[in-house]
N, C-alpha and C positions, 0 to 999 in steps of 0.2 A: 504494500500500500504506500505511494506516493503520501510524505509528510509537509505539511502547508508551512509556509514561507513564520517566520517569525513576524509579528505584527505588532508585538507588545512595544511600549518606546523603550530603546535599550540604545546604548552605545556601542557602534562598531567602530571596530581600526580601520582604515585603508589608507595605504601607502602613498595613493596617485594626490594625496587632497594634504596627505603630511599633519594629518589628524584626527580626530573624536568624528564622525558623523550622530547625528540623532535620527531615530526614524519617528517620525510623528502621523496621525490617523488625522486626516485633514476635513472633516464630515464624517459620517453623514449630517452631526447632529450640528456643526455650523452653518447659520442662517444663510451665507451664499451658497452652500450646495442642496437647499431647499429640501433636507430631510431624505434625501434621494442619492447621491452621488458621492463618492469617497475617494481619495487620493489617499496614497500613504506617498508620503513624501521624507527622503533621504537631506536630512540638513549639512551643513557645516556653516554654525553660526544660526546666519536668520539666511542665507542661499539655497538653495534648491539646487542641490545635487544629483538628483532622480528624484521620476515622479511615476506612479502605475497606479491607471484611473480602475476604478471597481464598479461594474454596475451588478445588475440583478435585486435592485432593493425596492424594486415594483412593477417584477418579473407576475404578467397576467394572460400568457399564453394568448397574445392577440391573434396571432398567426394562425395559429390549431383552430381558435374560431373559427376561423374564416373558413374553413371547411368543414364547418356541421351547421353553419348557418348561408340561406337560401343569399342569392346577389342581394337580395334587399334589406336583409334582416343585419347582416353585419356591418351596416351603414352605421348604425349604432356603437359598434366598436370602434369604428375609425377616428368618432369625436373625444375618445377618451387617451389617443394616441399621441396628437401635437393639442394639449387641452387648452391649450391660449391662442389659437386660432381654429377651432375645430371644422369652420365651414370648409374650410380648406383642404381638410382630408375626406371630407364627403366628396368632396368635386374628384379630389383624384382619384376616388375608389371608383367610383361610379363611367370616371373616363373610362379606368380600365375596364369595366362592366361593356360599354359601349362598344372599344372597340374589340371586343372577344365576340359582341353579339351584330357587329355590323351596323350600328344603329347610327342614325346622322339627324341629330338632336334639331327642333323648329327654329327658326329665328328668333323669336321670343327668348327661349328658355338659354340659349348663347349670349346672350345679352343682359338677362339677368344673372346668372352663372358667372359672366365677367365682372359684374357690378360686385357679387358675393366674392369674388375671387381677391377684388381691389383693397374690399372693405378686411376681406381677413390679414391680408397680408400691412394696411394700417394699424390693427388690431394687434397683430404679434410684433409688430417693429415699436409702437408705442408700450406696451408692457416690456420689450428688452431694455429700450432707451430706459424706461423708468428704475428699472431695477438693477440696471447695470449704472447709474448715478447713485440709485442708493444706498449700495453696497462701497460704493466709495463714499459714502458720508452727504452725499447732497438727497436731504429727503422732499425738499419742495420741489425737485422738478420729477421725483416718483409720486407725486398728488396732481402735476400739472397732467403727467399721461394718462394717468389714471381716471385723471375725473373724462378726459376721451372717449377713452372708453367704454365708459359706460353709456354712450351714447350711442355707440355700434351695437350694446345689449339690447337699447330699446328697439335699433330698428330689425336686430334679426329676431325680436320678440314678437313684433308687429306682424311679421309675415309667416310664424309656423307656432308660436304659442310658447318657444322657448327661450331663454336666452342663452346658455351655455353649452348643453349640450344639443345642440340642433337639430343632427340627422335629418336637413331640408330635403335632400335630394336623393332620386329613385333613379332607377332602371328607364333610361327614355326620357327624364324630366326633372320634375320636383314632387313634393309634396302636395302642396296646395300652388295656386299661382297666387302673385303680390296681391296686396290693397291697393286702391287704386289713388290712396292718396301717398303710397311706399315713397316712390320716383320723389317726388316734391319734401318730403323729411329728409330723402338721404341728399338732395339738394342741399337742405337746408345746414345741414352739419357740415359738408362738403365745405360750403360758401365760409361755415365758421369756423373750422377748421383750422385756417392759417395766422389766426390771431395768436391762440395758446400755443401753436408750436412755435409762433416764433418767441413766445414769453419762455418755452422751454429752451431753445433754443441760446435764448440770452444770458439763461442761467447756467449753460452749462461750453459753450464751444470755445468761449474767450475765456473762461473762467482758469486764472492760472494753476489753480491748484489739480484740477479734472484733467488740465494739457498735460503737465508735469506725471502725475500718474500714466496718463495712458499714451502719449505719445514715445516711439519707439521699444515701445512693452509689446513682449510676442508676436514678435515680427517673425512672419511668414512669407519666406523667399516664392515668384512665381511657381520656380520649377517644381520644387517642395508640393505646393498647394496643387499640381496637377497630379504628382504621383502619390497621394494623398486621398486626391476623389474630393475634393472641395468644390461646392457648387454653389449659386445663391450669392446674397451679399458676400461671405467672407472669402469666395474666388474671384469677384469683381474686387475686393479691397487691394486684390493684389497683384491688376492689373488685367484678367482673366477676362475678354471681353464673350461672355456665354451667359446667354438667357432664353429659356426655351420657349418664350414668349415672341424672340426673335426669332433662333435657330432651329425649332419645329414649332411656329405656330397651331395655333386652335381656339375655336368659338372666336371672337372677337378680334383676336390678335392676326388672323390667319386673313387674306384678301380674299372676296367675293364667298365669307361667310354667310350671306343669307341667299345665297342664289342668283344674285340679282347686278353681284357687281361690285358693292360697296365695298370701299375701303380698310383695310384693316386701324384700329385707331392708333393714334398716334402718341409714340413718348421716346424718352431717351433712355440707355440704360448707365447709371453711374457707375462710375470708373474710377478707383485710385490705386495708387502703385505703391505707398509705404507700406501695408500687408500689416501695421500692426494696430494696436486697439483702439486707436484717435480714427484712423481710416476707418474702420469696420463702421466706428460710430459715425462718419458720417456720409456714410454708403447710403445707412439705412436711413437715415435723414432725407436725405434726399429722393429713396425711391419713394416714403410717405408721401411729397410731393408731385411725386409722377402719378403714383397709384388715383389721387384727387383731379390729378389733370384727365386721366383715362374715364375715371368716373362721369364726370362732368360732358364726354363727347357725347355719353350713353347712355344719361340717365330720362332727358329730354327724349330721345331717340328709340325707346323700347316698341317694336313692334308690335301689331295685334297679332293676333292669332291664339292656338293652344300653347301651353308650355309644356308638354307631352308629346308624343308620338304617337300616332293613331292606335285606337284600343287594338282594331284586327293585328297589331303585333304580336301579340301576344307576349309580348314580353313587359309591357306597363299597366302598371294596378291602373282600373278604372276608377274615372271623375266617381267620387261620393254620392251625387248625385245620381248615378247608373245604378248603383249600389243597392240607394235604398227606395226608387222607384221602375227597376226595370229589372225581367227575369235572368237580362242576360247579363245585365252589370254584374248582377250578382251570383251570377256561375262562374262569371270571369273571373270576381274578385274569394272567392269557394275556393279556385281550381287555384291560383297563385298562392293564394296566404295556407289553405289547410291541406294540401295534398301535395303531390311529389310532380303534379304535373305544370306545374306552375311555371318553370324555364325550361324551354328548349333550345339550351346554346350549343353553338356546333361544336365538334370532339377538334379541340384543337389548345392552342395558347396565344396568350397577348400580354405585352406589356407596353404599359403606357404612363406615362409623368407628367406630373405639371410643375409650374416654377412656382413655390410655394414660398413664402417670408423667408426659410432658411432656407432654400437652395429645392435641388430635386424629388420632390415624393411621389415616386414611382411605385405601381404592384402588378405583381407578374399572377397572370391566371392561368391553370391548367385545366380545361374541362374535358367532361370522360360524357359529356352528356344527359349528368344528372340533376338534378335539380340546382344544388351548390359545389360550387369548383374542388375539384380533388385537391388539387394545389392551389394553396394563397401565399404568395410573400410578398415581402415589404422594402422599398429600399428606403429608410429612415434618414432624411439629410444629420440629424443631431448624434444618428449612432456612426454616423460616416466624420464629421467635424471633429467629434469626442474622440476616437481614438489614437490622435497625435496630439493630445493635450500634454503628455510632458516633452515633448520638444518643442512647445511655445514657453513652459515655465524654469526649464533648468538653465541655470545661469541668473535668474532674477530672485528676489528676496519674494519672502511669506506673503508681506503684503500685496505684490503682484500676481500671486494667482490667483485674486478677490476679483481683482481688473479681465485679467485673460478669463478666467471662466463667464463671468458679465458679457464679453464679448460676441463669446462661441454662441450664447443664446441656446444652452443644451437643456433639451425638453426630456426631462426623469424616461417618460413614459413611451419616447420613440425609442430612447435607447432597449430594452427588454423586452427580449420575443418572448 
């Protein structure tokens, strides 16, 4: 039987440092690793001599779900996975749902998809910024993002009944479609918006104590960040010009998404080349910016039509209203939710991604043709980030792995299959 690493804090010799090392347990139970994440890290001094990050400490077998639960049903898992943006993993489970099932979603339902796509990835960039200042000691500009945010709660409250855990969206669509007064609220916040981030913004870019800590802290060389699999803000921080919003378009992003011609919308993607934590932060500053500017081509802009795919697919629950006044809504909706005959996806595999707040969430599906996919997996941008977290912190003192972990923006629950 393999004997486990010593963990207790004790003192080691080594030669190469010409002194005492400390090993120290860096979390779980310190507030910047959110009760979830653990480092044992190798001192000399307050330096960080080695670092070996630990997860499994909210290990919930999401994956295994996903194949005992039908395409629809494990929509609900997906919110529990990146839980500070969760619409955002609805959208990408359900892409990959699409295309295993061939399905090419209404104009409508790409345009509100895009809207929800904007709004989460505002939503995760404003709780990193917040929490990655107040873990360095600035707690007003973690009240300034936060009070934000909860205005992204009212309006994904608005349109499905929840605010945190979601699960809006199905197989071919959504849940319900928006209020018709949605478009004009997420206007409204949109318009207000730019006031408080720039109060946040004032409190924290110039602010010399915030420079001082994070400028050239866990600096991450281009080449580094490629052979790493770094994707999202923290591969754009380092010069990485990749966004799959550009590089494989879809819904919105993609030209002559509704059939007709139009445009894909427009924005830029931020770009900096210092790679370390002053960069990171103002990546994500800036794409909050973009994501407002995308918002705004298409919220005015939402097509009529259904936000679903014709019921004869047989692959989307029918409208409610089918349901509970017609014999056939409600065999349709009999046959999907209580029996095995619910999906009939072809015997094959698909993977598909979107560019989510941290980078790439991609899920690869394996169907045998039964109801729910033999194979589900996950590619977690935060389990992909996390695991070169101590070649951003060896060589800097204790207090800078408060800063480099605040950066990485790593989500407890992507890391743990």
């Amino acid at each position: 039987m393999a004997t486990l690493p010593d963990i207790q804090p004790t003192r080691l010799e080594r030669e190469d440092v010409g002194g005492d090392l400390w090993t120290l347990n860096f979390g779980p139970q310190h507030p910047a690793t959110h009760t979830t994440l653990r480092l044992v890290l190798e001192l000399d001094g307050e330096t960080v001599m080695s670092c070996v990050p630990h997860i499994g400490y909210l290990h919930s077998g999401f994956e295994k779900l996903g194949e005992h639960l039908n395409y629809n049903q494990y929509v609900v898992v997906t919110d529990r996975m990146n839980y500070i943006s969760p619409i955002s993993n609805n959208l990408a489970w359900h892409t990959a749902c699409e295309k295993l099932f061939g399905i090419e979603l209404t104009p409508r339902c790409k345009v509100i998809r895009t809207i929800l796509a904007e709004l989460g990835r505002i939503q995760d960039h404003l709780l990193c910024l917040g929490t990655a200042g107040l873990d360095l000691g600035a707690f007003t500009s973690f009240l300034y993002a936060f009070n934000e945010r909860e205005h992204i709660y009212d309006l994904l409250e608005e349109i499905c009944g929840a605010r945190f855990t979601v699960s809006y969206t199905r197989v071919g669509g959504l849940m319900y479609d928006i209020t018709p007064e949605w478009p004009a609220h997420v206007k409204e916040f949109i318009k207000h918006l730019p006031k408080p981030l720039a109060d946040f913004e004032s409190l924290l870019t110039r602010n010399r104590i915030f420079v001082e800590r994070t400028k050239g802290i866990g600096v991450m060389t281009k080449e580094d960040a490629i052979s790493w699999s770094w994707t999202g803000p923290l591969a754009r921080s380092v010069g990485i010009q990749r966004d799959l919003r550009k590089d494989e378009p879809y819904w919105c992003y993609a030209d002559n998404w509704d059939g007709k011609g139009s445009s894909a919308v427009d924005f830029k993607v931020p770009i900096a080349h210092d790679g370390d934590v002053y960069a990171r932060y103002l990546v994500r500053l800036e794409e909050i910016r973009q994501s407002m500017h995308i918002i705004l081509q298409l919220v005015d802009n939402i097509p009529a039509g259904p936000v679903n795919v014709l019921p004869n697919e047989k692959a989307t629950l029918p409208d409610k209203r089918e349901v509970y006044f017609s014999i056939e809504g409600l065999i349709h909706h009999f046959e999907q939710i209580m029996t095995n005959r619910g999906f009939e996806p072809p015997i094959g595999e698909a993977y598909a991604a979107n560019e989510t707040a941290n980078g790439e969430l991609g899920f690869y599906l394996a169907s045998d043709g039964e109801n729910a996919p033999y194979r589900a997996r996950c590619r977690p941008p935060s389990f992909i980030n996390y695991q070169c977290f101590d070649k951003l912190v060896v060589g800097h003192s204790i207090s800078d792995v408060v800063a480099v972990l605040g950066s990485l923006n790593v989500i407890a629950a992507e890391l743990d299959r």
